[in-house]
N, C-alpha and C positions, 0 to 999 in steps of 0.2 A: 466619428472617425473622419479623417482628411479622406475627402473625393480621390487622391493620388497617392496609393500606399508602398510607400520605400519596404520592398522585404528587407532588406539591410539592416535596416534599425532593429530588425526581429529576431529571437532565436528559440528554437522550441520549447517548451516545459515540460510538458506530456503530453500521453498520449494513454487512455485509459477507455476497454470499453465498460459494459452495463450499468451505465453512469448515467445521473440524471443534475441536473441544478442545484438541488437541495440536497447536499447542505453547503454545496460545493462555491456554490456564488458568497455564502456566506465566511467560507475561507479565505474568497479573496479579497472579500471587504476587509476582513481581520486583516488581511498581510499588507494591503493599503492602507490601514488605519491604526487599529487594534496592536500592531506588533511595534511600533512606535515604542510604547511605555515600555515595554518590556526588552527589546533589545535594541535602543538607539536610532533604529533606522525602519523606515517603511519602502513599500515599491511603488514608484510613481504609474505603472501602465502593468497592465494584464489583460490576454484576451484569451476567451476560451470558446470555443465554436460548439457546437452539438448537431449531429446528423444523428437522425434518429438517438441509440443513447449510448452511441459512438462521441467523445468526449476528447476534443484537442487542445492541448494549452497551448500561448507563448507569450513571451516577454520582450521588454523593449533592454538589449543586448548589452549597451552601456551602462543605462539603470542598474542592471545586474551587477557588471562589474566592478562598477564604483560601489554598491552597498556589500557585495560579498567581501570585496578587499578591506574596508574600512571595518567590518564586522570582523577580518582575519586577523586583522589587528589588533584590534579589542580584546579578543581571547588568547591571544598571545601575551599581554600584559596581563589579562585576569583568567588563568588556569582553572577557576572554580565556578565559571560563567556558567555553562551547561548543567554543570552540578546542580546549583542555584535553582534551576531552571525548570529543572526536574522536580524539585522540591512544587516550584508554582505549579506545574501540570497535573501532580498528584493532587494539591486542592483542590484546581480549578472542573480539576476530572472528574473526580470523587462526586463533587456538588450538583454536578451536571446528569452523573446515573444516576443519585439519589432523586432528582427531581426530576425527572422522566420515568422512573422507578414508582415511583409515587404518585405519576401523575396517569402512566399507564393504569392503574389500581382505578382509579377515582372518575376518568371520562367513560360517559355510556351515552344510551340514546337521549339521557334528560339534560345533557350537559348543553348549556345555552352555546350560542354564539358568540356570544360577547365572553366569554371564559375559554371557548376555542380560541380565540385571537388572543386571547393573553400567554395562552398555554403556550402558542405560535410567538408571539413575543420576547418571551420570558427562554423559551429554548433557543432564539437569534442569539440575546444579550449572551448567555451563559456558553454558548458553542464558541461567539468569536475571542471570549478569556481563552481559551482550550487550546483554537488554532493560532491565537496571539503569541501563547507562548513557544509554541513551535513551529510558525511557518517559515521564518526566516532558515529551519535547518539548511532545507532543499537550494536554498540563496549561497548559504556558504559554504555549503558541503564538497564541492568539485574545489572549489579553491585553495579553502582549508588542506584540502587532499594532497595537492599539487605542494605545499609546504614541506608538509609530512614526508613527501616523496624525495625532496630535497636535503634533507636533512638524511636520510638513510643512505644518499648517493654522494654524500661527504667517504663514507666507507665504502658502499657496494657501487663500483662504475656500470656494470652492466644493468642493464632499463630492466628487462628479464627477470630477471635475479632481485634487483630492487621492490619490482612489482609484489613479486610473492611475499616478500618479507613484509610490506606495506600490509599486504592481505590478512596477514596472520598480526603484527601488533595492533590495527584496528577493529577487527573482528570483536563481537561483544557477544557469543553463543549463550552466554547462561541468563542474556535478555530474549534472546530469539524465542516469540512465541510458541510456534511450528513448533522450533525442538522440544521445549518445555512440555507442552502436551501431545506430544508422540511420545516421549521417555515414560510420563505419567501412566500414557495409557496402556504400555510395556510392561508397566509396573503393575497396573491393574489386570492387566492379562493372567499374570503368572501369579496373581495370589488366586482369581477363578481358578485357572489349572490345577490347583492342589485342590480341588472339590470336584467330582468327578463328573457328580449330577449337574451342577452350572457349567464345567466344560462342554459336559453333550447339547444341555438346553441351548448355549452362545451357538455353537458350531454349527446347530442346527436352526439355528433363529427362529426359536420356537417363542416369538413374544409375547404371549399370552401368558404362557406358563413361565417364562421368566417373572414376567408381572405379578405372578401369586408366590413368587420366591422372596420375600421382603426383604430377607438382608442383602440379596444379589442386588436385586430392583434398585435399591439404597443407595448401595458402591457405586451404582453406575449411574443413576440421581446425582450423586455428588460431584460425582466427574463432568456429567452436560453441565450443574450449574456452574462451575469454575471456569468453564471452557467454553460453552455456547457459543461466546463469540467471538473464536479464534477464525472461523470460516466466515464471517459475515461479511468481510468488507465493508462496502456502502450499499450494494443492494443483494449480494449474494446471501443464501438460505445459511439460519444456522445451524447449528450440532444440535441433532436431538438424542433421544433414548434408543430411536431405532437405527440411527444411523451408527451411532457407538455398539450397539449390539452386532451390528454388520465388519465395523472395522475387529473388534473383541475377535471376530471367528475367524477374520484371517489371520492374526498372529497367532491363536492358540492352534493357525493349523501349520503355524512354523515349527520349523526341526529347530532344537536346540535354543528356544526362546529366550533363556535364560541366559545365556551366553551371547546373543543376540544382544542382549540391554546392559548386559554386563561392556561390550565391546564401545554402545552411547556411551556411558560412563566413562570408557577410558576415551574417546573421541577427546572429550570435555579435559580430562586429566591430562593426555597428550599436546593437547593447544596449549594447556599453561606453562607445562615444562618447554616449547619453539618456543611462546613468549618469552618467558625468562632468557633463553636462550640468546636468541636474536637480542635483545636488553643487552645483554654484556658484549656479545660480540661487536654491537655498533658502538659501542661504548659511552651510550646515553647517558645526558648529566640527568638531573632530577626535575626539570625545567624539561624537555624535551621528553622525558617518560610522561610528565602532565599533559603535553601537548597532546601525545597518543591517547592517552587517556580519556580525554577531551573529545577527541572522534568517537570514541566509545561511549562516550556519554549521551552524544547525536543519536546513534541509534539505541539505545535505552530509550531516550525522549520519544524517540520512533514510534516504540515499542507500544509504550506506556498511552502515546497519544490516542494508536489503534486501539487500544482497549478499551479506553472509556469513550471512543469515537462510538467504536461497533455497538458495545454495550448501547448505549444512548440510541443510536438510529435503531434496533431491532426496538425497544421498548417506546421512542416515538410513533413507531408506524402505526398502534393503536389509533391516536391524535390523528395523522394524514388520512387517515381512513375513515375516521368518524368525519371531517370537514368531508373528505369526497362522495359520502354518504349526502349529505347537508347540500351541496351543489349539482348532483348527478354526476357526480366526473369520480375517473379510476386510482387508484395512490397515484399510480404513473403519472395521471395528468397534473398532481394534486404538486410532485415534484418538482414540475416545470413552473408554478408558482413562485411569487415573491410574498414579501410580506405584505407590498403593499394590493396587492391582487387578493390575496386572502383577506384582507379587511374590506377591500369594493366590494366584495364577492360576498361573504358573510354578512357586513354590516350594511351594507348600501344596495344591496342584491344586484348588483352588476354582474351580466353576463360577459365571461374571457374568458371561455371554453373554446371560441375560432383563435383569437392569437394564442392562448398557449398549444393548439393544434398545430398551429404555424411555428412553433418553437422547436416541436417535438420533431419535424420534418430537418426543418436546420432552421440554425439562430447563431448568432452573435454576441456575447456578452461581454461587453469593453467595459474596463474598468479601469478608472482614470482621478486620482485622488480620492475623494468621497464621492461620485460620480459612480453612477454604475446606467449603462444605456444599453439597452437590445434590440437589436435587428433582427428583422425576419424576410419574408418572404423575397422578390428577385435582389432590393440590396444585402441582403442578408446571403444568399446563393453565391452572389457576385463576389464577394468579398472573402468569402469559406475555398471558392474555387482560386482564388487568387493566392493564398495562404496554404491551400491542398492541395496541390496540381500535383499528383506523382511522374516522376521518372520513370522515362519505355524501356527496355531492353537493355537495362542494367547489366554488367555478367559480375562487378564488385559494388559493395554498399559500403558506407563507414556510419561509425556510430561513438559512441562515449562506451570504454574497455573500461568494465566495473570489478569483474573476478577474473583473475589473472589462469592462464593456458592455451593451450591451442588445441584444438582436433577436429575431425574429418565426421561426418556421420548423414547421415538421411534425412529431410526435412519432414516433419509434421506439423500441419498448421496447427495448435490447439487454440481456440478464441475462450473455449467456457471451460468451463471445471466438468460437464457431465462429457467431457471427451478425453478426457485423459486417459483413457481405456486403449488409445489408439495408441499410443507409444509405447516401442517395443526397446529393449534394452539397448544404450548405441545411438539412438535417433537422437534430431538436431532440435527442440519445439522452438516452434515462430507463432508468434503472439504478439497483441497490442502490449497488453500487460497482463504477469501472474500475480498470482496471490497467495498464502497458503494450503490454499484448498485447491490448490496445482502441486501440491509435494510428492503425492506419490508419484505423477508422472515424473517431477524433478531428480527423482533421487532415482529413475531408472537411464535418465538420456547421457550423452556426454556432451550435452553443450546448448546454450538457451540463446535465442538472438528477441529482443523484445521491440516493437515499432516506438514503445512510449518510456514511462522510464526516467524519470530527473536525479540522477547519482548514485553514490554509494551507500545510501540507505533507504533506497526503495527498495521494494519487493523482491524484482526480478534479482535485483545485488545483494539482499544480506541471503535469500534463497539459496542464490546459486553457491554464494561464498560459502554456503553453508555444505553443499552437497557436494562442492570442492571443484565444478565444472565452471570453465568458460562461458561468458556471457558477455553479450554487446550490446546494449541500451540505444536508443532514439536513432534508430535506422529509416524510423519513419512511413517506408515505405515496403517494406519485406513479404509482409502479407498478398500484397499486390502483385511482387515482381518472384516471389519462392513459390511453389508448389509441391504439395506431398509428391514425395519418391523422389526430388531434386537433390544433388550431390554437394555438400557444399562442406567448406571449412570455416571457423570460427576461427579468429584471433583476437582472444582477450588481454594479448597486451597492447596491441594496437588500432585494435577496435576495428578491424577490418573483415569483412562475409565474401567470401570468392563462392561463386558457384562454379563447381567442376565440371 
């Protein structure tokens, strides 16, 4: 990187915590390299910092807008791009659980090293097809939007009014995973509740004796393996037997459960008929309903990417653990690895356990054509503080308005998922970034403001759009300048956080 860094040239990406390198550097090569074949255009600059496994993106500002826009273009002429698209992630996905699937079964303690570095290898190659096919979403996804919005305000003048509409013909719920196995597990609720002896065992989380109930044991076997990896993310825990037995007891200890699920169903039936709706009132040609479509299709790719992401990284960690087994070093450390560190290290028994220590503290990862360089220790500090410096004594923040509303409520910082306990019905959560294993606090606050966050089909955006509250993306710095019990208002059409 140049001795003299123009922030100017910069603009955020994200901002994401419990995050580590791996698989994450390998995303960025794909969307410098890899995404080429697949959709026309690559990114020439990316840089992502790490403090401890605190995880900041950003991009070089122009780059961005010249490939987003030229990409906005392209699916404007070709309505079935995304479509297409989805087709290739479903291969390239497919192939990739299959073969960390497989490969999870086969590595133990007799597995060489020279077959760990291939396994290490062979899961690069087959991750960056993955994220090839869908990194560019996040590149055109704000812009793309910005169309969409133009096009609705042909009809609707007011910004207000437009936004919501926007919200509701882009929306893709019957992809959203989160809902998908919440509704399931609703459904699985209420067939236990007609057995009276599996209601008492769930409610009372008797897992032992669930465990010698075979056909219950089974029902809810099927449900972790379908679902496991709706909560994993990149490093977070997934769905097990016992933690499904835990969620099972708090719905069977709802009033009127079945009308409860009945009400998701119409949630889902209610969105189609606004669609339809809004369709005729803007009086969409068939060329402009594809375009909407076409948003919808981004977050499917989303969707579809996160699932054989997660899948793949719970079933690699085997792998990362037998090599840190092999090295003396922890998966953590094992993260902070490249490919080629895992080959020194393995094959050539070089010790880089002090730099990736020095990674782990803060580092720099610039990524610059097929180039990829790390900085650590005081240039690597120098450069993180340069690019991180927060704002004192803020009283308003702005950010990118992803779910359209506004309201008032009580701040809660939530940073992890084993806090979500803290939010009470009303509150504001402040967060780097959510995930789905933040839904139950989601669906009790009235309004999410997140520090990280790159458009309308991240997390924090298809979440919130989901749970129908206000949220404002890449504020940056909120964590730092908001404190639990601070008063504050959200505006999600304008992307602006006032504290009261």
């Amino acid at each position: 990187m140049a001795k003299k860094i123009d922030l100017k040239k910069y603009q955020l990406l994200s901002s994401r915590q419990r995050m580590s390198p791996f698989p994450n550097y390998m995303s960025m090569i794909a969307t410098c390299n890899e995404a080429e074949k697949f959709f026309g255009y690559k990114l020439d600059e990316i840089i992502l910092f790490w403090k401890e496994r605190l995880m900041i993106g950003f991009v070089n500002s122009e780059d961005m807008k010249k490939k987003g826009e030229a990409l906005t273009r392209a699916i404007k002429k070709d309505h079935s791009f995304f479509a297409n698209m989805i087709k290739k992630q479903d291969k390239y996905g497919k192939d990739l659980s299959r073969f960390t699937k497989n490969t999870h079964k086969k590595v133990n303690n007799k597995t060489t090293n020279k077959q760990l570095l291939e396994y290490y290898k062979t899961y690069e190659d087959k991750y960056k097809l993955v994220y090839g096919t869908y990194g560019f979403v996040w590149v055109v996804e704000d812009f793309f939007m910005s169309e969409l919005l133009e096009i609705i305000q042909k009809e609707i003048k007011n910004v207000k009014k437009a936004s919501d509409i926007l919200n509701v013909l882009t929306k893709q719920p019957s992809a959203m995973v989160a809902g998908i196995e919440k509704r399931a597990l609703m459904k699985l609720a209420i067939e236990i509740s007609n057995n009276n002896t599996w209601g008492k065992l769930i409610i009372n989380n008797n897992i032992s004796k669930i465990k010698k109930q075979a056909n219950l044991k089974k029902l809810i076997n099927k449900h972790v393996d379908k679902y496991f990896w709706v909560t994993r993310d990149y490093e977070d825990p997934v769905l097990t037997l016992e933690s499904i037995i835990e969620r099972l007891g708090e719905l069977l200890k709802t009033k009127n459960l079945l009308n409860s699920y009945k009400k998701e169903l119409k949630k889902l039936e209610n969105f189609e008929i606004d669609r339809k709706k809004y369709i005729k009132k803007l009086k969409l040609t068939k060329d402009e309903i594809a375009l909407f479509d076409t948003m919808r299709d981004m977050a499917h790719l989303k969707e579809l990417r996160k699932k054989y992401v997660s899948e793949s990284l719970y079933y690699f960690d085997k792998i990362l653990t037998e090599i840190g087994k092999r090295l003396f070093m922890s998966i953590q450390q094992v993260r902070f690895m490249t490919t080629k560190d895992i080959e020194e290290s393995l094959i050539e028994n070089k010790d880089v356990s002090e730099e990736i220590n020095k990674r782990i503290k803060t580092s720099v990862w610039h990524f610059h054509g097929n180039k990829m360089n790390i900085l650590v220790g005081k240039e690597g500090e120098k450069i993180y503080n340069t690019f991180n410096k927060p704002a004192k004594n803020l009283k308003e923040l702005t950010g990118m308005p992803v779910s359209p509303g506004k309201t008032k409520g009580r701040v809660k910082i939530v940073m992890n998922p084993d806090e979500c306990d803290k939010v009470e019905r009303g509150d504001i959560i402040v967060s780097v970034q959510v995930v789905p294993s933040f839904s139950t606090a989601i669906i009790k606050s009235a309004g999410l403001i997140c520090d990280g966050g790159h458009g309308a089909t991240s997390h924090p955006a298809t979440l919130a759009r989901e749970a129908g509250i206000p949220c404002v993306i890449q504020t940056r710095f909120a964590r730092d300048i908001l404190k639990d019990g601070d008063i504050v208002e959200v505006d999600g059409y304008k992307g602006i956080i006032k504290k009261l």
